[in-house]
C-alpha positions in Angstrom: 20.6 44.3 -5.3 17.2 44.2 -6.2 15.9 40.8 -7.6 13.6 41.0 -11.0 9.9 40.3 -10.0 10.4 36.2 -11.7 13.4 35.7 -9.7 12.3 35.4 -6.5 9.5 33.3 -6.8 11.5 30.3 -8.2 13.8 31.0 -5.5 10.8 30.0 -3.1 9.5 27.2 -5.2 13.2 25.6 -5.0 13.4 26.7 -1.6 10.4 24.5 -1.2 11.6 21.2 -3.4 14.3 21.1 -1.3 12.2 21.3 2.0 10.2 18.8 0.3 12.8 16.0 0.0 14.8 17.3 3.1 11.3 16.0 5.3 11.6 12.7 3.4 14.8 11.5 4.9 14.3 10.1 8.2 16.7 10.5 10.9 19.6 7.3 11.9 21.2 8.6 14.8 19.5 10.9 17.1 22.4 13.3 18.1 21.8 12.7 22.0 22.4 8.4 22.4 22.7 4.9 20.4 18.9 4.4 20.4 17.9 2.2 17.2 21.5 0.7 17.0 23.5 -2.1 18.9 27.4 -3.3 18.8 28.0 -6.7 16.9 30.0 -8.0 19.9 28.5 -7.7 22.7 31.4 -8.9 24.3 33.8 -6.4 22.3 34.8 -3.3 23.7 32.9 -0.3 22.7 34.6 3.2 22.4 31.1 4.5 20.6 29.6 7.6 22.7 28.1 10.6 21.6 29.9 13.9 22.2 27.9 17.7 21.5 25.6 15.9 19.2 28.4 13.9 17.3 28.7 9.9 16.7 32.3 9.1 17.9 34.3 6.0 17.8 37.2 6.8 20.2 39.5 4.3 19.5 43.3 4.8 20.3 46.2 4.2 18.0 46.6 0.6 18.5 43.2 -0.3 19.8 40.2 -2.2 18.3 36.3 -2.0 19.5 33.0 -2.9 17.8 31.1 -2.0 14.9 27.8 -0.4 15.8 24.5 -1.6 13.5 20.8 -0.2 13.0 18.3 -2.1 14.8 16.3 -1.8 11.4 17.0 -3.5 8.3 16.4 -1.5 4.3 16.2 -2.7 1.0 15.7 0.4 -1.5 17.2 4.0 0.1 19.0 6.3 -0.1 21.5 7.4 2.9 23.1 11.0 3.7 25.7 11.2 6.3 28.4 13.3 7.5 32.3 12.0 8.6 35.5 13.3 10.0 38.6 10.8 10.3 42.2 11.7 11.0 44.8 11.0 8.5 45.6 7.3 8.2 42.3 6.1 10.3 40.3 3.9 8.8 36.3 2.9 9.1 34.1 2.3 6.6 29.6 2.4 6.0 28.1 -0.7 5.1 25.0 -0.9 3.0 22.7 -3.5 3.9 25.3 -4.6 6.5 27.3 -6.0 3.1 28.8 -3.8 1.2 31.2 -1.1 2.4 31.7 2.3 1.2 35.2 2.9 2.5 36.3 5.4 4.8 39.8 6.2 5.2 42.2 9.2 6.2 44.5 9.0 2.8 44.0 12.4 1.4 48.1 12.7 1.2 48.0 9.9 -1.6 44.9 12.2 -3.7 44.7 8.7 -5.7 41.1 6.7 -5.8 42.3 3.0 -5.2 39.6 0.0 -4.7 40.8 0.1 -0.7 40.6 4.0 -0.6 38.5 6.9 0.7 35.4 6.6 -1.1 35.9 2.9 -2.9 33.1 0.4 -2.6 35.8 -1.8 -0.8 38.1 -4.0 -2.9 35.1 -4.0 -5.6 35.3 -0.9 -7.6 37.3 2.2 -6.8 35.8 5.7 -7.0 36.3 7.0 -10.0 37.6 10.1 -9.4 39.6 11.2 -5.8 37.3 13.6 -3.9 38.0 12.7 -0.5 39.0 15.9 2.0 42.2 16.2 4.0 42.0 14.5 7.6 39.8 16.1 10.1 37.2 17.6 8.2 33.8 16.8 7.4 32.9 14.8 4.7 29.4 14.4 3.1 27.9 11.1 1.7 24.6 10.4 0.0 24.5 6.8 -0.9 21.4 5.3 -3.4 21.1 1.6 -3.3 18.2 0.3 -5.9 18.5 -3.6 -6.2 22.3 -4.5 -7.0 23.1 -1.1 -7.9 24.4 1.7 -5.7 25.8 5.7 -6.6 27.7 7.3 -4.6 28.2 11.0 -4.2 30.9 12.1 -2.1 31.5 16.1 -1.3 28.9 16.6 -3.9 31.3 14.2 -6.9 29.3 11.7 -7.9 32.4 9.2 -7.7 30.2 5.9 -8.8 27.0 5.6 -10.6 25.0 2.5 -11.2 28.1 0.4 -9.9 26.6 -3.4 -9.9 27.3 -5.0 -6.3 26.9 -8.6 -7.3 28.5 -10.0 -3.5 29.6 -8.6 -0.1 32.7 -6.7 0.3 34.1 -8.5 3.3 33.8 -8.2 7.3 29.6 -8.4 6.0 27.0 -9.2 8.5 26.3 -12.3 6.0 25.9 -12.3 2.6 22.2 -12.9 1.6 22.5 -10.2 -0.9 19.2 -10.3 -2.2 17.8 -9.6 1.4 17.4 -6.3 3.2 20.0 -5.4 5.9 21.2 -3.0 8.1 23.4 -0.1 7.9 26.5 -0.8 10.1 29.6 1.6 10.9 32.9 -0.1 11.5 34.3 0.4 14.4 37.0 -1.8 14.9 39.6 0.0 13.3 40.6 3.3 14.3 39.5 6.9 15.5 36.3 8.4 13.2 32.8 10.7 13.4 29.4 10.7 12.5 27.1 12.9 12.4 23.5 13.9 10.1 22.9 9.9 9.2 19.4 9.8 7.9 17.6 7.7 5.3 15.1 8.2 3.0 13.2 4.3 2.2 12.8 4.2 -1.8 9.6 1.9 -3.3 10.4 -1.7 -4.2 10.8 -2.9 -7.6 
């Protein structure tokens, strides 16, 4: 197929954008070890490890371990990352160390609920069903400005603006108007990370 001589240079200057913002985002989780994040209890045991570049809670049916935190605390960002979970395991991404975009193996129900896969937990569910079936990867790009945070899941933009006025429980603490970490939860079952970067947005 030959391309039409305006064609291919936008496909360069898109091309471009997109390496433009990709180099923005700044990379979480290295791919090879836990550098730049520690568990919440010390004294907990962690099934964390990294496996063929992968973030992996290995938790057994049953089992409970630690949630793992960022050394660094954010205010204004924007986060991408990448997670797998069986059916019926459960984890969640916390945003500031407060407020948790839930993770959760319940593709079987296909119903957005405020404890479901994609819910800003038990404070507003998604608000339409767009997680995947268990086991496959799922993409996130979280924007939190202030009190307000969108969420795209698998490229559905399942909240927008959503006002997160308090923490969603299991929080670090809940000085909401502070900047936190990013913490996984790991305390509740089998799940995968991989591609967790961040890209720091200006202050108000």
């Amino acid at each position: 197929m030959k391309l039409l001589p305006f064609v291919l240079p936008l496909l360069l200057l898109a091309t471009s954008f997109a390496a433009e913002e990709a180099k923005d985002f700044k990379p979480l989780f290295n791919g090879k070890d836990l550098t730049g994040w520690h568990v919440r209890n010390e004294k907990g045991a962690s099934a964390w490890k990294v496996v063929d570049g992968v973030l992996v809670n290995d938790l057994k049916t049953g089992e409970h371990g630690v949630d793992l935190i960022t050394d660094r605390k954010f205010w204004n960002f924007t986060v991408r990352y990448e997670y797998s979970v069986p059916d019926g395991s459960n984890s969640g991404f916390y945003l500031r160390g407060r407020h948790e975009i839930q993770i959760l193996g319940d593709h079987k129900t296909g119903k957005a609920a405020k404890g479901g896969n994609g819910a800003i937990y038990q404070h507003t569910e998604p608000s339409t069903y767009a997680g995947k079936p268990g086991g496959e990867w799922q993409t996130v790009e979280a924007t939190m400005i202030g009190n307000k945070v969108t969420v795209i899941l698998n490229g559905v933009k399942i909240h927008d603006n959503v006002t997160v006025e308090r923490a969603t429980g299991s929080e670090l603490d809940t000085k909401v108007n502070e900047p936190g970490p990013f913490f996984l939860q790991g305390d509740h079952g089998h799940v995968s990370f991989r591609n967790i970067q961040v890209k720091e947005l200006p202050k108000e």
